[in-house]
C-alpha positions in Angstrom: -3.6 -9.0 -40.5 -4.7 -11.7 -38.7 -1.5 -11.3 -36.5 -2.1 -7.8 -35.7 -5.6 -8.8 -33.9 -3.8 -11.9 -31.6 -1.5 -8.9 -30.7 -3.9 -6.2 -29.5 -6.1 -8.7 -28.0 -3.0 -10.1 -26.2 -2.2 -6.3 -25.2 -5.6 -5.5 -24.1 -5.6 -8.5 -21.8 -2.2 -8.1 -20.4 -4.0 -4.2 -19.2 -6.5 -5.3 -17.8 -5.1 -7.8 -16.2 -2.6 -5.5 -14.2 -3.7 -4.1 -10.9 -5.1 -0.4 -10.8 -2.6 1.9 -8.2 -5.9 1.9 -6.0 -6.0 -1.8 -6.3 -2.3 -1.8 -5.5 -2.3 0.4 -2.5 -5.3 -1.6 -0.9 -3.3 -5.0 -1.3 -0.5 -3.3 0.5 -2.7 -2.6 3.8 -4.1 -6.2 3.7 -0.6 -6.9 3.5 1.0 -5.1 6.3 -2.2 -6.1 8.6 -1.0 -10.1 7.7 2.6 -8.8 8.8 1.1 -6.9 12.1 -1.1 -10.1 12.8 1.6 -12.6 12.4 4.3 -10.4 14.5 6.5 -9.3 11.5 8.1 -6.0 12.9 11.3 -6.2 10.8 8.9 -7.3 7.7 7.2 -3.8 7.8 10.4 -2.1 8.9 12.0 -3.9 5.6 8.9 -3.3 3.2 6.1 -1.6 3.9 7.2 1.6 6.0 9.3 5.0 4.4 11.2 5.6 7.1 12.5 9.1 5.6 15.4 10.5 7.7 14.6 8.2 11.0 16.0 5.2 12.1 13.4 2.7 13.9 13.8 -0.8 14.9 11.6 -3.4 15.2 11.8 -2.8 19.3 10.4 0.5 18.3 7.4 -1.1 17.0 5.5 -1.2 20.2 1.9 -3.2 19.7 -0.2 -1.3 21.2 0.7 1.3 18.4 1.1 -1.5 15.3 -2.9 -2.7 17.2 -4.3 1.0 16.1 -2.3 1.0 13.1 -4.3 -2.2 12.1 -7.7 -0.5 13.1 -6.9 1.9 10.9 -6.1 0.0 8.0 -9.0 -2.6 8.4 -11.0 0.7 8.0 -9.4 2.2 4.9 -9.4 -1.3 2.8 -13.5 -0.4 2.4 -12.7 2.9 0.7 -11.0 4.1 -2.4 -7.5 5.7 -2.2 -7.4 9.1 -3.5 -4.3 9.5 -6.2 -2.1 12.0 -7.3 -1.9 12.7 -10.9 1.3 10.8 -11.4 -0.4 8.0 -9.1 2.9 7.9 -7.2 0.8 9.0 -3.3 -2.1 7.9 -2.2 -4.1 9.1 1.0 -6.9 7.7 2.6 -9.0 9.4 5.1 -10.1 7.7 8.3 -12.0 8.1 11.4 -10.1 9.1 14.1 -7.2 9.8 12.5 -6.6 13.7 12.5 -4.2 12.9 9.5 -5.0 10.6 6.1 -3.1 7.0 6.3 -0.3 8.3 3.2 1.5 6.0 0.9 3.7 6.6 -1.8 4.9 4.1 -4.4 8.7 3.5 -4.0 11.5 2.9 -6.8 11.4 -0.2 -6.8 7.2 -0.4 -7.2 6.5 -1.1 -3.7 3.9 0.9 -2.0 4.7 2.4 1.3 3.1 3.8 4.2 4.7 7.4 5.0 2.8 8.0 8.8 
């Protein structure tokens, strides 16, 4: 019996210990503001951005875009991420922005920003 409590303590833990999909998606725009502050085009290319059908480089990537990009971001980290019911998309609303910042969660785990 005594085993049975370590165990669902241990799982307990191990939940709460994991990071909510709100917490997940709000780590991912500090991220890709750290990738946009140290210059890491091909590092948001590679990770952070569903492309869909298009093809970008990082020459695409002009800063003056990737700057507003930021401002945007820096504004959404204060506020919650509203979830789908699967909690697979995620949009934020922002000033200025006539659409919500989008991400959806990847195969592989990784949340990405769709716009």
């Amino acid at each position: 019996m005594k085993k049975f409590f370590v165990l669902i303590t241990a799982l307990i833990l191990s939940a709460c210990s994991q990071p909510t999909p709100q917490e997940q998606v709000q780590q991912t725009m500090k991220e890709i503001v750290t990738a946009i502050d140290n210059g890491e085009k091909q590092l948001l290319i590679d990770k952070y951005v569903n492309l869909g059908k298009y093809k970008i480089t990082a020459k695409d990537l002009h800063q003056e875009n990737l700057d507003r990009l930021k401002g945007f971001l820096v504004q959404a980290e204060s506020k919650t991420p509203v979830m789908n019911e699967d909690n697979t998309r995620a949009e934020i609303e922002v000033e200025g922005s006539h659409k919500p910042l989008t991400f959806t969660k990847a195969e592989d785990g990784q949340w990405k920003l769709n716009n």
